[in-house]
N, C-alpha and C positions, 0 to 999 in steps of 0.2 A: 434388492437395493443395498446398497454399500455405503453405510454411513462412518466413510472415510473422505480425504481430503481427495479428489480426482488427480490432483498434482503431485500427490503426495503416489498414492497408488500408482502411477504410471509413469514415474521417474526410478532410478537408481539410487540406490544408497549410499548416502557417505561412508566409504570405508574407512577414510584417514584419519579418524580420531586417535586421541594417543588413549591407552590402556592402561598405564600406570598411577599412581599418585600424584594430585596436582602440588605441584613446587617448584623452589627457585625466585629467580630475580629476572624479571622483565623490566624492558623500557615502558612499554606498553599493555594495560590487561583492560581487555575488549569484555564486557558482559552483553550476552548476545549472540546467537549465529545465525539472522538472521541478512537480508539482504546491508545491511548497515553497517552492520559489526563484522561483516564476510570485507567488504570493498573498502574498508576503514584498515583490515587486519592484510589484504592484499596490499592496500597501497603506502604501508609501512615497512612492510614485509618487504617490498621491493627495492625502498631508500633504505634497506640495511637495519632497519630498526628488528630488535628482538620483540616478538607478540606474542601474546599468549589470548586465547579467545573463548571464556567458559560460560557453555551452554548450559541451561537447565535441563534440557529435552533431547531433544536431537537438532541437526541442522536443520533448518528452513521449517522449524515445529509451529510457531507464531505466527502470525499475520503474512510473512513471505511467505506460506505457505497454502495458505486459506485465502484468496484474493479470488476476485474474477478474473485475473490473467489481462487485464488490459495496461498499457501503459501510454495515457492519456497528454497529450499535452494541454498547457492549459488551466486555469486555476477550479479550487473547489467552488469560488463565487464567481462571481458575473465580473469582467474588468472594471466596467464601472462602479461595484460596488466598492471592490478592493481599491480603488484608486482613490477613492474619498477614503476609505478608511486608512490605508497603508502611505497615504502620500502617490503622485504620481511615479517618482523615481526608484521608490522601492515594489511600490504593482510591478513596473516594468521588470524588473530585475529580478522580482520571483517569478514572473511569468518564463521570462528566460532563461531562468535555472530551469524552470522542468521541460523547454524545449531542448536545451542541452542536455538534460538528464537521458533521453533517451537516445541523441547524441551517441553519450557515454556509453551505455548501457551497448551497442550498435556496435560501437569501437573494442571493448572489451570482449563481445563475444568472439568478434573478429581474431582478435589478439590470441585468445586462450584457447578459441579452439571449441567451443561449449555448441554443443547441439542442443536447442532448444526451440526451433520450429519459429525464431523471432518474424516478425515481417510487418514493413510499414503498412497499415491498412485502410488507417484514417480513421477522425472519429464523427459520430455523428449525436450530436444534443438535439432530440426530440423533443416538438414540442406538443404535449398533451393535450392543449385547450388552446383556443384560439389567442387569447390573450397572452396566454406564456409565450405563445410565436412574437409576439409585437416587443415584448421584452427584450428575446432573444435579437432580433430584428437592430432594435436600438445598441445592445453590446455588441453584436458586431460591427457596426459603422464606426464603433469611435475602436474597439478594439483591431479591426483592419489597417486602419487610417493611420494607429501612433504604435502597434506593437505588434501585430501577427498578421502580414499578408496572405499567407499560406490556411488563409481562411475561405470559406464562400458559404452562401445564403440558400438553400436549396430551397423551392417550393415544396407543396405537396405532391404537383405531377413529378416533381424530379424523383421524391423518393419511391414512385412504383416502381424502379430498376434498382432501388437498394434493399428496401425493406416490407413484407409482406404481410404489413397493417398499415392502418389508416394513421395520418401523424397531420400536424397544421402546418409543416414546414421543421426546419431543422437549421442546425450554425454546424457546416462541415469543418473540425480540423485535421487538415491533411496530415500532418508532419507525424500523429498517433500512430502506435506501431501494438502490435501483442506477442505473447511467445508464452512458450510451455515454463512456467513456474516452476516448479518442480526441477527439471532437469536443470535451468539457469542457478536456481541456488544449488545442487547439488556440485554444477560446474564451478560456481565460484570460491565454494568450498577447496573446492579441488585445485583450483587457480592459488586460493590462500597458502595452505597448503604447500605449494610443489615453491612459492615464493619464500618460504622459508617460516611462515607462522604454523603455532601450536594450536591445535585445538583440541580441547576439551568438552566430550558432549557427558550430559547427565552431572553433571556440575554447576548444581546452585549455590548462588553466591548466598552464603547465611548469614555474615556478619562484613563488616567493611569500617575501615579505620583508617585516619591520616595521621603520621609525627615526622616533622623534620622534613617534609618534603616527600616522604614516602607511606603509599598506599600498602594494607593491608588486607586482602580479602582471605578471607574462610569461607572454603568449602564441606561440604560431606567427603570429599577426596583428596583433603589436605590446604594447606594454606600456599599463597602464594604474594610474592610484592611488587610492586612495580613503581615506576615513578609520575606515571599517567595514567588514569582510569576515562575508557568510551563507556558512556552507557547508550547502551542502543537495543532496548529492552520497551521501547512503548507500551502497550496496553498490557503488556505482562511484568511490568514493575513491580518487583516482591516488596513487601510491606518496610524494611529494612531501609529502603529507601525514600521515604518520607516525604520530603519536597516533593519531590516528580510527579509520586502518586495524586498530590491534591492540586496537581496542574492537568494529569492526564485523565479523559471522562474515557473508560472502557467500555466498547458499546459491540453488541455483538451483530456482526454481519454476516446472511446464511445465502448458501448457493445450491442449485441442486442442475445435475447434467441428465439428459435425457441419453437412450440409446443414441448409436451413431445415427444420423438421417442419412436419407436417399437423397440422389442426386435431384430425383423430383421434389424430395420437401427441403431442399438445403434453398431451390429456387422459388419455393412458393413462399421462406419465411426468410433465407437472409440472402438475398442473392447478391448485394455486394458487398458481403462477409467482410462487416466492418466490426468494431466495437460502436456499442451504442449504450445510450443513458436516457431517460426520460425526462422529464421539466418535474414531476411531482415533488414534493414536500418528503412523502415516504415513497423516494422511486425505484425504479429498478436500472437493472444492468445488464448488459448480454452481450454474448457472442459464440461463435462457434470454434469449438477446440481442433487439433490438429486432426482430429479425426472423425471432425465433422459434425459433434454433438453439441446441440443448443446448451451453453450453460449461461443461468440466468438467477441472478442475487437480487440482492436487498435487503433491507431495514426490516424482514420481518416480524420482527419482532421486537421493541424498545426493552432488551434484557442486556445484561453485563454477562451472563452462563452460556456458555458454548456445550454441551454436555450431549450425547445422544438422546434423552428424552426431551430438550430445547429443540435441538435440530432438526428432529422427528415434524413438533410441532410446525415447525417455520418452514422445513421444507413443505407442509400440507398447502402454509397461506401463498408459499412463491407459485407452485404448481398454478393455482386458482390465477394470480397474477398470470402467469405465461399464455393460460388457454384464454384467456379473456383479451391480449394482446395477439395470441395468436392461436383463436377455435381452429384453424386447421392442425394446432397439435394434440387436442382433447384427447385424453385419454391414450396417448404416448409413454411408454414405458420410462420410468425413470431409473437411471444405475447407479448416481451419488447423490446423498443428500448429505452438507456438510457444514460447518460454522465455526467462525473466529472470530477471534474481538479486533476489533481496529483502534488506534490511540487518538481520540478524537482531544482539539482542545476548544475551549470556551468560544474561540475567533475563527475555527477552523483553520489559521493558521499553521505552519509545521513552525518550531522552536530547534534550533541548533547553536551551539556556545558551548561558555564555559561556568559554573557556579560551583563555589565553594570547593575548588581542587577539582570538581570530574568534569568533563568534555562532555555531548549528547548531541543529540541527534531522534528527536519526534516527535510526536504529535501531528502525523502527515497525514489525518484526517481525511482516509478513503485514499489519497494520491501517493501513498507510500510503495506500490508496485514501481513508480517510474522516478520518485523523486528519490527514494532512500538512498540507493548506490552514489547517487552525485553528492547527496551530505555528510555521506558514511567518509568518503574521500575527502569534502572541502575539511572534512573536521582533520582527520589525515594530515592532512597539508599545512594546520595553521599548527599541527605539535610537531612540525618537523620545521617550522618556523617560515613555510609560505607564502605568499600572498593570501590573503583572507579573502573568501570570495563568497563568504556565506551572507546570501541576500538576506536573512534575519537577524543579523548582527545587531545585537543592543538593542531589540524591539523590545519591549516591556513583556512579562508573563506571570501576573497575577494569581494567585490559588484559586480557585471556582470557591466561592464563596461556601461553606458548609457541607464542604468533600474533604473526606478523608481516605480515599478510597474504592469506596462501596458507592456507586449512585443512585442511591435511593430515589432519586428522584427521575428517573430515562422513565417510568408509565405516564408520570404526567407531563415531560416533553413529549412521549406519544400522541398523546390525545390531542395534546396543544395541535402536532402537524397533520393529525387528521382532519381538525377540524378546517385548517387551513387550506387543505386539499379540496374539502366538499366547498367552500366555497369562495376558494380564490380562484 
């Protein structure tokens, strides 16, 4: 077993980093090279603006890189929930942003050229318990009716031609699509890149400063200026940056892929190889990679550490998860077990704007495989002086009350949604 990232292992490396000292004068310095800070630094790069884009790690190190590979249309809540809370006019218009997002994402690969295995697949919201179906049931009719037709209502007989476990029905979104992680951010690295942006990997930003209009960051690789700073950095916010940190809750989410299957257990467990999610509290996630291997995440565990002896662990509790959804893979070899933090916020809304001089772009809470590229650009557009098109525009975002950082407190929202599970 390979406790690496499977996206990460079976994509190419960026070679286009620059090697030198970081320096000079940009219009634009990106912190981040992740799917956000990549489409942010492409679509500046390409109005002519000078970028410069300094990664801590390497390209696609972060959350683009550590995902389940799905890219979902669709909100983290129910529509109806989002629609009392968000107003109706702005539900609609983030729901829409992530149906465009993948739009986008569609259009770009196209463009650049990026092999990365994309394909619309559809998605499908399992419901675990009879009751979670009746919920589901209820958000579709009003969500069909005023905002996604490109939906339908499966029974349970429907899903013995998709899915090879038992479920109480499901809410199909068609419009869901998936693709190779890995190779996508590598490609758009490489798209940035060939557009004329700098990138910088193994460059943390250690200090940062504003006078006159102009930003200064320090690196371990030299300092550099610019006149606009993206931060597109979610759940890996270095401490330096202060605000972000006591808005973003860093929650760690783990995956593990099994060998390749046979054509006989691709049909016995996902035969219409879609991306799929569960109704639970702590649920899970799946599908099958381009080469055919179940890979299946989750919440397993309420920690903020990503580390190979976390991973270890949470791969053991996902394993139990899978064969308990699907005893026909008991005791199936597994070849990655792996974990990253996701930028969750309080609302699980995602936050994109502008505060005190820097631009951003997170808090995409689980949906950041399909919605980051479309905020990484909207932010793009409104520093080249755009049309603003970012549906969270001027929504309020709060500090988590008694976060600095560190959330001491993800065991005991564990427990809270366990117990939620046993008896909701």
């Amino acid at each position: 077993m390979k406790f690496v990232s499977y996206w990460h292992d079976t994509a190419p490396v960026f070679a286009g980093g620059e090697k030198g000292p970081v320096s000079g004068r940009y219009d634009v310095a990106i912190i981040g090279a992740g799917f956000t800070g990549l489409a942010a630094a492409r679509q500046l790069a390409k109005a002519g603006a000078k970028v410069i884009v300094l990664e801590a790690e390497r390209v696609g190190f972060g959350a683009s890189g550590r995902n389940g590979g799905h890219l979902n249309n669709g909100l983290a809540h129910s529509y109806l929930g989002a629609k009392a809370e968000l107003g109706q006019e702005r539900a609609i218009a983030l729901y829409k942003a992530l149906d465009d997002s993948i739009d986008t994402i569609e259009a770009l690969i196209a463009e650049e050229g990026i092999d990365c295995s994309f394909r619309r697949a559809g998605k499908l919201k399992l419901a675990s318990k009879p009751k979670h179906f009746e919920g589901i049931a209820r958000n579709f009719e009003a969500l069909n009716r005023e905002c996604d037709p490109d939906t339908a209502l499966l029974s349970p007989e429907d899903l013995r031609a998709e899915v090879g476990a038992p479920f109480h029905g499901a809410m199909l979104s068609k419009k869901s699509a998936m693709m190779h992680m890995g190779r996508y951010v590598a490609g758009l690295a490489e798209a940035a890149a060939r557009h004329g942006a700098t990138i910088f990997e193994g460059a943390a930003v250690t200090a940062h400063s504003q006078a006159n209009g102009v930003h200064t960051l320090n690196t371990a690789r030299g300092t550099v200026t610019a006149s606009d700073v993206i931060m597109a950095t979610g759940a890996y916010t270095s401490k330096n940056f202060a605000w972000f940190r006591r808005r973003i809750i860093a929650v760690g989410s783990f995956l593990i892929a099994t060998r390749p299957l046979t054509e006989a257990e691709v049909q016995a467990v996902m035969p219409g190889n879609r991306t799929c999610v569960n109704t639970m509290n702590i649920g899970n996630y799946w599908r099958l990679s381009p080469d055919k291997r179940l890979i299946f995440g989750g919440r397993a565990r309420f920690s903020a550490s990503s580390d190979q002896r976390s991973d270890e662990k949470s791969g053991e509790i996902l394993r139990e998860s899978m064969e308990r959804i699907f005893p026909q893979l008991k005791g199936i070899a597994i070849d990655y077990c792996w974990g990253g933090l996701v930028d969750m916020t309080a609302d699980r809304y995602p936050r994109a704007g502008f505060h005190d001089g820097l631009w951003y772009a997170m808090g995409y809470s689980g949906h950041g495989a399909q919605l980051s590229t479309q905020l990484g650009m909207m932010v793009a557009d409104a520093i080249l002086g755009r049309a603003d098109r970012n549906p969270m525009r001027d929504y309020p975002w709060p500090a988590v009350p008694g976060h600095f950082g560190k959330p001491w407190f993800l065991p005991l929202v564990g427990q809270y949604y366990k117990m939620l599970d046993r008896f909701q």
